[in-house]
ChimeraX commands (.cxc) that place a marker at each C-alpha (Angstrom):
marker #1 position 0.00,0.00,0.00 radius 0.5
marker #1 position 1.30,3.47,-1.26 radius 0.5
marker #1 position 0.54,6.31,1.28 radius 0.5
marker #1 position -1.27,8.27,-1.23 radius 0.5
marker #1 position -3.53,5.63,-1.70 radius 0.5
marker #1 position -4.30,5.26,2.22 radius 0.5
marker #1 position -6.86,6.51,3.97 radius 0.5
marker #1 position -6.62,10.19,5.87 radius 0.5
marker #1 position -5.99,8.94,9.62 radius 0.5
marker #1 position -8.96,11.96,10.46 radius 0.5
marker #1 position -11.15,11.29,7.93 radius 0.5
marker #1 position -10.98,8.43,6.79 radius 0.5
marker #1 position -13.66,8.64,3.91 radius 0.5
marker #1 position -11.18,10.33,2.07 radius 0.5
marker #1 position -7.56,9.04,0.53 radius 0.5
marker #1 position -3.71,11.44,1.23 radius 0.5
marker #1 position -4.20,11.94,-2.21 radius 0.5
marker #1 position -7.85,13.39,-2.13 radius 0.5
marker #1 position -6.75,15.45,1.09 radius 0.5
marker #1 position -3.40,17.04,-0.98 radius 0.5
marker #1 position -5.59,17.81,-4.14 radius 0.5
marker #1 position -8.00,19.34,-1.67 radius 0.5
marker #1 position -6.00,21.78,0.23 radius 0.5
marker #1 position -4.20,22.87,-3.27 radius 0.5
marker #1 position -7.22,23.76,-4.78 radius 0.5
marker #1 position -8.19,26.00,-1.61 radius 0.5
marker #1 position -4.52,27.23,-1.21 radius 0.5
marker #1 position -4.04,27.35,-5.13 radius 0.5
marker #1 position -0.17,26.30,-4.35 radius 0.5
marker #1 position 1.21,22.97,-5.82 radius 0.5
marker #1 position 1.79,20.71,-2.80 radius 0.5
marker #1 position 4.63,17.55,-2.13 radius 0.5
marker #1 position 5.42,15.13,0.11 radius 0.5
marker #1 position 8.64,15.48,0.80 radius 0.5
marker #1 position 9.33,12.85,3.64 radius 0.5
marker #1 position 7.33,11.29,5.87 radius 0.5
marker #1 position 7.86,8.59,8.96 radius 0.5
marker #1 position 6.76,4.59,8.90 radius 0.5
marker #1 position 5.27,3.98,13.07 radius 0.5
marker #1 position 4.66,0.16,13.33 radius 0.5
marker #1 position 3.05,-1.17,16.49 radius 0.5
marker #1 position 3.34,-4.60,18.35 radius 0.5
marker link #1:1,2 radius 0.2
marker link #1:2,3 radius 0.2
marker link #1:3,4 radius 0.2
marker link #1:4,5 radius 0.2
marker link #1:5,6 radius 0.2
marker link #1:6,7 radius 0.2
marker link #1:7,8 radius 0.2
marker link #1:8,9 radius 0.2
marker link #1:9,10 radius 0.2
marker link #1:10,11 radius 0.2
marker link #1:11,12 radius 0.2
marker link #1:12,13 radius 0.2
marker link #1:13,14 radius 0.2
marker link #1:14,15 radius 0.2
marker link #1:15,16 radius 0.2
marker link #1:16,17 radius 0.2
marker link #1:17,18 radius 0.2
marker link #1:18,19 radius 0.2
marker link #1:19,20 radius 0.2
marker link #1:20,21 radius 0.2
marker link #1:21,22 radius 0.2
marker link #1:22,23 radius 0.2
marker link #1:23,24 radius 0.2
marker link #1:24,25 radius 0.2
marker link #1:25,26 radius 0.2
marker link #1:26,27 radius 0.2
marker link #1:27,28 radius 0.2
marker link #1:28,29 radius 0.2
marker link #1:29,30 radius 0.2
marker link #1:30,31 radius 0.2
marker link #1:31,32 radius 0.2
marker link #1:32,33 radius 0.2
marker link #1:33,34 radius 0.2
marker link #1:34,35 radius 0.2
marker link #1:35,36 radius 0.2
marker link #1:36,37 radius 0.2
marker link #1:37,38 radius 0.2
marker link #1:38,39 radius 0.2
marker link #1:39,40 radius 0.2
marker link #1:40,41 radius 0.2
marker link #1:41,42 radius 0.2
view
């Protein structure tokens, strides 16, 4: 599983990638994810 494909941990109804396209349509500003940290439990 990509993490643009996974669901938004707060909303999960929606996708990373549907929260990113989101917020740069409301900031008009092309967005990236740079980095981002893998938390595994148990």
């Amino acid at each position: 599983m990509t993490l643009l494909a996974q669901p938004y941990i707060r909303y999960p109804a929606i996708t990373v990638d549907e929260l990113i396209r989101l917020n740069m349509a409301t900031l008009g500003e092309a967005i990236q994810v740079r980095r981002f940290a893998r938390f595994s439990l148990g």
